[in-house]
Backbone as a chain_set.jsonl record, in Angstrom:
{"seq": "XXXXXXXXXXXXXXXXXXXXXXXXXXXXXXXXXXXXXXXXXXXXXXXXXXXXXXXXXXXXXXXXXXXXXXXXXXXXXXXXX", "coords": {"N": [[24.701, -0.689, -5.004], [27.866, -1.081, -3.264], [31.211, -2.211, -4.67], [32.781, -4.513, -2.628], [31.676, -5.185, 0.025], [29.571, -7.359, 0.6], [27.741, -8.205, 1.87], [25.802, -6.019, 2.682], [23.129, -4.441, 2.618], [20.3, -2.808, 1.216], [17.075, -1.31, 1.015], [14.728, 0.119, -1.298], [12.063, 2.159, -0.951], [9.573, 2.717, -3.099], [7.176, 4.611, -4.781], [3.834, 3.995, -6.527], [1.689, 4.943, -6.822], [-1.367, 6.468, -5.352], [-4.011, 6.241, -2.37], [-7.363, 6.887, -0.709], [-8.548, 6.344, 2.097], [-11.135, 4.919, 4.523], [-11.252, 6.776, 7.99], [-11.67, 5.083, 9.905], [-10.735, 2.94, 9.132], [-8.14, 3.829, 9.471], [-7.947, 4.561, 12.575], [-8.816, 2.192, 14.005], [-10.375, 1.539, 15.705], [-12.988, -0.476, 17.957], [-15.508, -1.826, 16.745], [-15.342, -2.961, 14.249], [-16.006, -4.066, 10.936], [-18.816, -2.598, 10.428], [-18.185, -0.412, 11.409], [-16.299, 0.894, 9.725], [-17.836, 0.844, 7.607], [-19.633, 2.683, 7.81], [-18.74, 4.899, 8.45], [-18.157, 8.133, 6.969], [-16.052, 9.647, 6.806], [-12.738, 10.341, 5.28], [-9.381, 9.913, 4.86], [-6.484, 11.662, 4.11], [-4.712, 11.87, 1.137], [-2.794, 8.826, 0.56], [0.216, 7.384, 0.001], [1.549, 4.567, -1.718], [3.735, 2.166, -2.0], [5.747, 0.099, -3.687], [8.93, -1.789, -2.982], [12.359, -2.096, -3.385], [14.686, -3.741, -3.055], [18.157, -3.779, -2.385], [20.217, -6.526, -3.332], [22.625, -8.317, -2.664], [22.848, -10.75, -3.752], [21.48, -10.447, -6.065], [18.532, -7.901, -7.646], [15.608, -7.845, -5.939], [11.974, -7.183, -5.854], [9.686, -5.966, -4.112], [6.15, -6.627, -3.841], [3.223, -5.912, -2.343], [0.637, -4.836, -2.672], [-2.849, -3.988, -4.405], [-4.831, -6.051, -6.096], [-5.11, -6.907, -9.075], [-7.536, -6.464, -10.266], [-8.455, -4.529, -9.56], [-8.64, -1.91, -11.311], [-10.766, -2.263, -12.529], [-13.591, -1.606, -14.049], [-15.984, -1.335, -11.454], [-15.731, -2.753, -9.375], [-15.072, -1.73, -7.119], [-17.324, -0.873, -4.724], [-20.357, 0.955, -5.122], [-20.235, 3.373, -3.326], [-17.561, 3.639, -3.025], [-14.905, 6.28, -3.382]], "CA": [[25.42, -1.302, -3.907], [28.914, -0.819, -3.183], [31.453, -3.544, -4.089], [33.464, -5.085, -1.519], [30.518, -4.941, 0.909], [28.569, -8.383, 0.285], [26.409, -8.584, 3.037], [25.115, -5.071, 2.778], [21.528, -4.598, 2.037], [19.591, -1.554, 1.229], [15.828, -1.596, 0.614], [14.38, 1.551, -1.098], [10.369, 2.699, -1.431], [8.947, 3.298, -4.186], [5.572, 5.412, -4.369], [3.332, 3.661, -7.673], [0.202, 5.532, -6.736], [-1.76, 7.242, -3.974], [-5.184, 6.394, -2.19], [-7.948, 7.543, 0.026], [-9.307, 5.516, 2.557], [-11.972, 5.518, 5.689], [-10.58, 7.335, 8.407], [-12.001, 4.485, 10.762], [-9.934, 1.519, 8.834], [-6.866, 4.076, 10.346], [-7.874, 4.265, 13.775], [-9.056, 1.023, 14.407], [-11.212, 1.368, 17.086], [-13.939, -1.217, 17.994], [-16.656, -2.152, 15.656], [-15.094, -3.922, 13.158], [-16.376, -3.359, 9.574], [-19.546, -2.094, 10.375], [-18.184, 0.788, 11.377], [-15.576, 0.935, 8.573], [-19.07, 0.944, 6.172], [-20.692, 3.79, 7.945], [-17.82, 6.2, 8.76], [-18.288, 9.529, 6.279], [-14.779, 10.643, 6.631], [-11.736, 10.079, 4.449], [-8.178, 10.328, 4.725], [-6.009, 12.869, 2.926], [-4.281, 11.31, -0.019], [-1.649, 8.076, 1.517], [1.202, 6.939, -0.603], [0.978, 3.404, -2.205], [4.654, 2.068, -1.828], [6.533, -1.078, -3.689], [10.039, -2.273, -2.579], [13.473, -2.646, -3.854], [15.681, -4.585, -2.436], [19.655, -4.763, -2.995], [20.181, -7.797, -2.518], [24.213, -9.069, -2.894], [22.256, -11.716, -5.235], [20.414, -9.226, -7.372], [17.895, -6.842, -6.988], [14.652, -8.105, -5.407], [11.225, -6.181, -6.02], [8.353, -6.377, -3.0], [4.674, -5.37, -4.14], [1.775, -6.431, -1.813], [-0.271, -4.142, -3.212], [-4.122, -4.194, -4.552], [-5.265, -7.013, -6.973], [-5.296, -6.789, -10.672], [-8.804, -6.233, -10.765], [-8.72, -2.973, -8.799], [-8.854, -1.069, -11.681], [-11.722, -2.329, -13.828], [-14.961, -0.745, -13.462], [-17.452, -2.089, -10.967], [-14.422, -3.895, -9.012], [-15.163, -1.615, -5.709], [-19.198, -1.004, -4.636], [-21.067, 2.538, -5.316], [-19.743, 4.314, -2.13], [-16.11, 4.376, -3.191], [-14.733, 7.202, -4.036]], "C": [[26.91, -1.227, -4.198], [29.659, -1.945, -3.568], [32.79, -3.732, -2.735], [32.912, -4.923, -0.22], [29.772, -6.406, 0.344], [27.668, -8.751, 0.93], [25.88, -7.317, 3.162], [23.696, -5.054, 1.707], [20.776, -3.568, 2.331], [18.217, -2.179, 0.539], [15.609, 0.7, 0.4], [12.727, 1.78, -1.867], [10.496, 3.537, -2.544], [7.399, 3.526, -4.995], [5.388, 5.157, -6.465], [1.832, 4.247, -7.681], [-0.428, 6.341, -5.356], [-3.639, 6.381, -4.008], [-5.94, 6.613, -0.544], [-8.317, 6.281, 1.068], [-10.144, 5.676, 4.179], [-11.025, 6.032, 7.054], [-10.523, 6.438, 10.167], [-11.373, 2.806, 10.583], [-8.49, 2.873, 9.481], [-6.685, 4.258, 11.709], [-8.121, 3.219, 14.486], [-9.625, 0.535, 15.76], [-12.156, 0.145, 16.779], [-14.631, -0.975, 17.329], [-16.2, -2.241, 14.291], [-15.522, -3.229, 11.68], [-17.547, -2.541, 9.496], [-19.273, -0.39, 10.695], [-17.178, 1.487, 10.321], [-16.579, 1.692, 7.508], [-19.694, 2.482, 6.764], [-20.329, 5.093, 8.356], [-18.031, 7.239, 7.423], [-16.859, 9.973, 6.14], [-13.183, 9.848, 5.779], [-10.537, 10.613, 4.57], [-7.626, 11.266, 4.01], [-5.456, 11.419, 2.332], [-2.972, 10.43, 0.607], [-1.179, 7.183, 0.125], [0.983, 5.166, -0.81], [2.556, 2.889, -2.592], [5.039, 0.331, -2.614], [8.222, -1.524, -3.28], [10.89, -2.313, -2.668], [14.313, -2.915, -2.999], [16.903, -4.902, -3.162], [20.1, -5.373, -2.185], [21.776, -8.28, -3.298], [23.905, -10.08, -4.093], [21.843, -11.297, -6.243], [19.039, -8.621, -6.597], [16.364, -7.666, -6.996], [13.219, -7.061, -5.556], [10.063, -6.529, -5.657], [6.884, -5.616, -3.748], [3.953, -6.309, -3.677], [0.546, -5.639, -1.684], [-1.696, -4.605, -3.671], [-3.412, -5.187, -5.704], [-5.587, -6.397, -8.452], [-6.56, -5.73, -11.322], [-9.249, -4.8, -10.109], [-9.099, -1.586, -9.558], [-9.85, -1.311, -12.796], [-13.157, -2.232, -12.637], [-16.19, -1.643, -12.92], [-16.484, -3.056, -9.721], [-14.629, -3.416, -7.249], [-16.919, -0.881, -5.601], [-19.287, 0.73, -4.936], [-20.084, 3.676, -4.419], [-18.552, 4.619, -2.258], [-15.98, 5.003, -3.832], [-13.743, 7.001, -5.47]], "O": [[27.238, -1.307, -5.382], [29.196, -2.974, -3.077], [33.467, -2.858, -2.194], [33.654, -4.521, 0.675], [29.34, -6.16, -0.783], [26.825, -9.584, 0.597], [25.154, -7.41, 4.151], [23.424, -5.468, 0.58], [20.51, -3.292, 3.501], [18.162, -3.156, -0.207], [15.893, 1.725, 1.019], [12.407, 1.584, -3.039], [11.143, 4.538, -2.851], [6.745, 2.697, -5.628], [6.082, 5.623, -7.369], [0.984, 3.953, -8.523], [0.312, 6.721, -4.448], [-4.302, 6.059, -4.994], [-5.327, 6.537, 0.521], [-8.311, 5.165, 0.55], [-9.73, 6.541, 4.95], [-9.903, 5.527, 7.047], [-9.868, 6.745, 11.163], [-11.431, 1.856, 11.363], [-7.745, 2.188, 10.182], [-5.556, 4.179, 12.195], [-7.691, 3.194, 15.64], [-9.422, -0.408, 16.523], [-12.222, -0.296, 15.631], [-14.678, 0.215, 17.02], [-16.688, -1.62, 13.346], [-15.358, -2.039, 11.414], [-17.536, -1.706, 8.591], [-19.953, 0.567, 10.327], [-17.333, 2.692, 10.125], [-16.349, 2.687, 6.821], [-20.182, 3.287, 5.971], [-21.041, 6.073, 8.573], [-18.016, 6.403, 6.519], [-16.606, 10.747, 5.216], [-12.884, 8.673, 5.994], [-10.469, 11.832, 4.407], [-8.352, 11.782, 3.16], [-5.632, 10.287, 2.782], [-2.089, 11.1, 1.143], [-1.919, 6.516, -0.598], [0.253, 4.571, -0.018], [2.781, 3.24, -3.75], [4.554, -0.632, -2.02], [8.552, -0.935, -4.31], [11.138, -2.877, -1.602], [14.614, -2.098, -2.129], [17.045, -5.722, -4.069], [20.369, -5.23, -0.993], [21.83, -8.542, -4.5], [24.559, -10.184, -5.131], [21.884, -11.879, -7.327], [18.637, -8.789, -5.445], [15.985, -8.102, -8.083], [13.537, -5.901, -5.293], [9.315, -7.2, -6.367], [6.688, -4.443, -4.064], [3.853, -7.404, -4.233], [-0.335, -5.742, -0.83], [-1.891, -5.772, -3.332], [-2.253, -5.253, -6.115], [-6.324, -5.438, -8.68], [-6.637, -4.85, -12.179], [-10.319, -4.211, -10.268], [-9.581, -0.57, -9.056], [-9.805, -0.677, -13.85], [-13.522, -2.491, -11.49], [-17.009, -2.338, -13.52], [-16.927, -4.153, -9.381], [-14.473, -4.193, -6.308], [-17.485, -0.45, -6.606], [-18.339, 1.515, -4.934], [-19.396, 4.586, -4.882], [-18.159, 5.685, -1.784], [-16.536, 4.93, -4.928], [-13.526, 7.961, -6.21]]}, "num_chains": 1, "name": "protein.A"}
C-alpha cells in the first residue's frame, strides 16, 4: 500500500489449492441434494482462494475455506473423488 493514501484498500486472492466438485452443486437446479448425490459428472479442476486484505491498519487474511478435518482419511464418504 502506498503511503499518503490511508483509506485505500486493496484485497488480493490467493489460490491454496484446487478442487473438483458435482457439476449439479454448480448449476443449482431443483432437487436439492438428492440430486447433488446422484449426478455422475464433475467439474474441471476450480481454484480454492484465501484473501488478503490491505488494510491502512495492517494486513487482514480471509479464509472460509474447508474444515481441518478435510484432509484426514475417511473425513469425505466412498464416492468422493
Amino acid at each position: 500500500m502506498q503511503e499518503g493514501d490511508p483509506m485505500k484498500i486493496h484485497i488480493h486472492p490467493i489460490s491454496t489449492g484446487r478442487v473438483r466438485i458435482k457439476e449439479a452443486q454448480r448449476a443449482r437446479r431443483p432437487g436439492g441434494p438428492l440430486r447433488v448425490m446422484g449426478d455422475r459428472d464433475w467439474s474441471d479442476w476450480l481454484p480454492i482462494h484465501v484473501w488478503l486484505i490491505d488494510h491502512p491498519e495492517g494486513p487482514i487474511l480471509v479464509d472460509t475455506g474447508e474444515t481441518c478435518g478435510a484432509g484426514r482419511a475417511g473425513y469425505f464418504p466412498r464416492w468422493h473423488p
